[in-house]
C-alpha positions as CSV (number, residue, x, y, z in Angstrom):
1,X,0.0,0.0,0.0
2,X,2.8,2.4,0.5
3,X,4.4,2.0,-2.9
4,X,1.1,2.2,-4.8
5,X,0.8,5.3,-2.3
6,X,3.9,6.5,-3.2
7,X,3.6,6.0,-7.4
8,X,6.2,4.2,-9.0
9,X,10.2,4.8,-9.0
10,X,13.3,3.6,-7.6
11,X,13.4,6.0,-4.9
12,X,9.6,5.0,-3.7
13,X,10.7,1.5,-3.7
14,X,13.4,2.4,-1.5
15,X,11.2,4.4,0.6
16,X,8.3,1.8,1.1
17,X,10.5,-1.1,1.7
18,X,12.4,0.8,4.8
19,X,9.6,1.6,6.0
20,X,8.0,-1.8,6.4
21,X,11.8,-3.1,7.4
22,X,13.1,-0.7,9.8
23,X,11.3,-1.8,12.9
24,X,12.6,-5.4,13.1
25,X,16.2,-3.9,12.6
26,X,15.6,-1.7,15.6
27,X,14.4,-4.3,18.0
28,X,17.5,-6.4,17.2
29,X,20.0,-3.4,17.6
30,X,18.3,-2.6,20.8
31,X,18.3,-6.6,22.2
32,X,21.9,-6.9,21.8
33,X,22.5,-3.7,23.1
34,X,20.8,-4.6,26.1
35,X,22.4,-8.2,26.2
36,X,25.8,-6.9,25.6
37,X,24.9,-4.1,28.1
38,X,25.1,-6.4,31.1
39,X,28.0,-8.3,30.7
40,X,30.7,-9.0,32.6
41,X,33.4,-7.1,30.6
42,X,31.1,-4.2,30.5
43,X,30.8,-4.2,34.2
44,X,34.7,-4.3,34.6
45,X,35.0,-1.5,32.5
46,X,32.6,0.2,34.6
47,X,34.3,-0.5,37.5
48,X,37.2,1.0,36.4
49,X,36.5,3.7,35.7
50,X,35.5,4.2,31.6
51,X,33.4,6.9,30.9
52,X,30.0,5.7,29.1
53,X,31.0,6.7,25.3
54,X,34.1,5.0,25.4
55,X,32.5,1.9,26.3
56,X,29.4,2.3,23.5
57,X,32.3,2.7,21.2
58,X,35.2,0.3,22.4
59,X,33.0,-2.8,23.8
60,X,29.7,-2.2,22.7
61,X,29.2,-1.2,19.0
62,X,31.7,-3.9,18.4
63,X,29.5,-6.4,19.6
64,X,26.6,-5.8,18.1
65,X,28.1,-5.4,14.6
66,X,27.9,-9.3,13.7
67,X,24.2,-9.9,14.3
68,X,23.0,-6.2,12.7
69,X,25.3,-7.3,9.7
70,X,24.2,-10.5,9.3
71,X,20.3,-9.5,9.4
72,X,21.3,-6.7,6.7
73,X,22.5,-9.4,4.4
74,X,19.7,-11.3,5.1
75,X,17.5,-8.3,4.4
76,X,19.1,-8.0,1.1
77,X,16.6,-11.1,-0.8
78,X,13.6,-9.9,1.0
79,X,14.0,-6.2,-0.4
80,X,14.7,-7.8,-3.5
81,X,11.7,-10.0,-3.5
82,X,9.3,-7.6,-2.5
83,X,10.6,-4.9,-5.2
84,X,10.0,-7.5,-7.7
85,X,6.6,-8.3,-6.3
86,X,5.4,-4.9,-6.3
87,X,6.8,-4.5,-10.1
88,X,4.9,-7.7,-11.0
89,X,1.9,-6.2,-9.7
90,X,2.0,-3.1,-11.3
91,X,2.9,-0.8,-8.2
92,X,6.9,-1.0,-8.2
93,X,9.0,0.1,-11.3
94,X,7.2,1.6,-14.3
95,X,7.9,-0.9,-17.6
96,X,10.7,0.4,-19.4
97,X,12.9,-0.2,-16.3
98,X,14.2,-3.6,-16.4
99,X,12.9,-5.5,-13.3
100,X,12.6,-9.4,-13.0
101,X,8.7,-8.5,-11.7
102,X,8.0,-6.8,-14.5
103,X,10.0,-9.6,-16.8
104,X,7.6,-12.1,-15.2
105,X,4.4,-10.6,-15.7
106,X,5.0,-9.7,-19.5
107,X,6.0,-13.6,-19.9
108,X,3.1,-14.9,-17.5
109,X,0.8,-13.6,-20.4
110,X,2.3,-16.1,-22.7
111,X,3.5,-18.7,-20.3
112,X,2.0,-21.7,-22.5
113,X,3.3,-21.0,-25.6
114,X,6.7,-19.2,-24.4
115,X,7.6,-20.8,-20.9
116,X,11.0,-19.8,-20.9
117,X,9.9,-15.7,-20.7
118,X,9.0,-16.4,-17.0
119,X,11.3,-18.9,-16.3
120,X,14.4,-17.7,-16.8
121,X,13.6,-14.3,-14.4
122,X,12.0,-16.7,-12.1
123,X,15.2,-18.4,-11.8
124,X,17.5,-15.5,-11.5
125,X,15.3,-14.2,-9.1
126,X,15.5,-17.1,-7.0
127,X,19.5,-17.8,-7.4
128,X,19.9,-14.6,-6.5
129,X,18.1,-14.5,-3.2
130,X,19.5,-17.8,-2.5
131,X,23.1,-16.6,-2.8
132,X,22.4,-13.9,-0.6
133,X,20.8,-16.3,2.0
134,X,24.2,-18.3,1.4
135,X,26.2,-15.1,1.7
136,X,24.5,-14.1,5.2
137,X,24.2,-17.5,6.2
138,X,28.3,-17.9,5.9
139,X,28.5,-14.5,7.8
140,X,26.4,-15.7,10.6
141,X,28.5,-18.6,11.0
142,X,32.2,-16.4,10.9
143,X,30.6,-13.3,12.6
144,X,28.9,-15.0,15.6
145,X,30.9,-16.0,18.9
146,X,28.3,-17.6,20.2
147,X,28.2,-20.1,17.5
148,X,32.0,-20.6,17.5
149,X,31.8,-21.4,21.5
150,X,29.4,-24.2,20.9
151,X,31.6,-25.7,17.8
152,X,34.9,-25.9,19.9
């Protein structure tokens, strides 16, 4: 509703997509913050004396990097799937700009005599959100020292 709101256009895309998005991002910035918050290392460095902006900066932004990464780069194949959804449906991109929405819906119209017009966007729509599912997936797995506890 808020790109068909908005009218069509990269920049509307961009627009509608953080909006919808930027909530979950928050809560998970704010949960680690408050996890990380009450830790032992933070305490120590409380105790000795570190003023509160040299901790946010030294102990806790560090932190909370891998997880807000790692949830950006699995972001990445959702904003791509929804702006190819809304270009399908006629609200996203307007038809001269190449989108893989847009590619599908023109070949949907002749998918029985053409199958190949919606198959081969289908399918670089879908090995691209998968590689970026792999991408995130491998950065959860180097990024995470929670995860690297339990393997050793």
């Amino acid at each position: 509703m808020i790109a068909a709101a908005l009218g069509p256009g990269y920049w509307h895309i961009f627009v509608a997509v953080a909006l919808v998005n930027w909530a979950f991002l928050a809560r998970l910035v704010r949960g680690e913050v408050l996890f990380i918050k009450e830790r032992e290392y933070i305490e120590a460095a409380r105790a000795s004396g570190t003023r509160g902006a040299r901790i946010v900066v030294r102990h806790i932004v560090p932190n909370s990097l891998g997880p807000v990464i790692v949830t950006l780069t699995f972001g990445i194949p959702a904003a791509i799937f929804i702006e190819a959804f809304l270009s399908f449906v006629g609200v996203g991109l307007p038809p001269p700009t190449p989108s893989w929405g847009i590619m599908i819906n023109e070949g949907y119209r002749a998918i029985f005599g053409y199958p190949y017009h919606v198959l081969v966007p289908a399918v670089a729509l879908s090995l691209t959100t998968l590689s970026f599912h792999f991408i995130g997936d491998g950065l959860r797995d180097a990024l995470d020292p929670r995860m690297q506890a339990r393997a050793s």
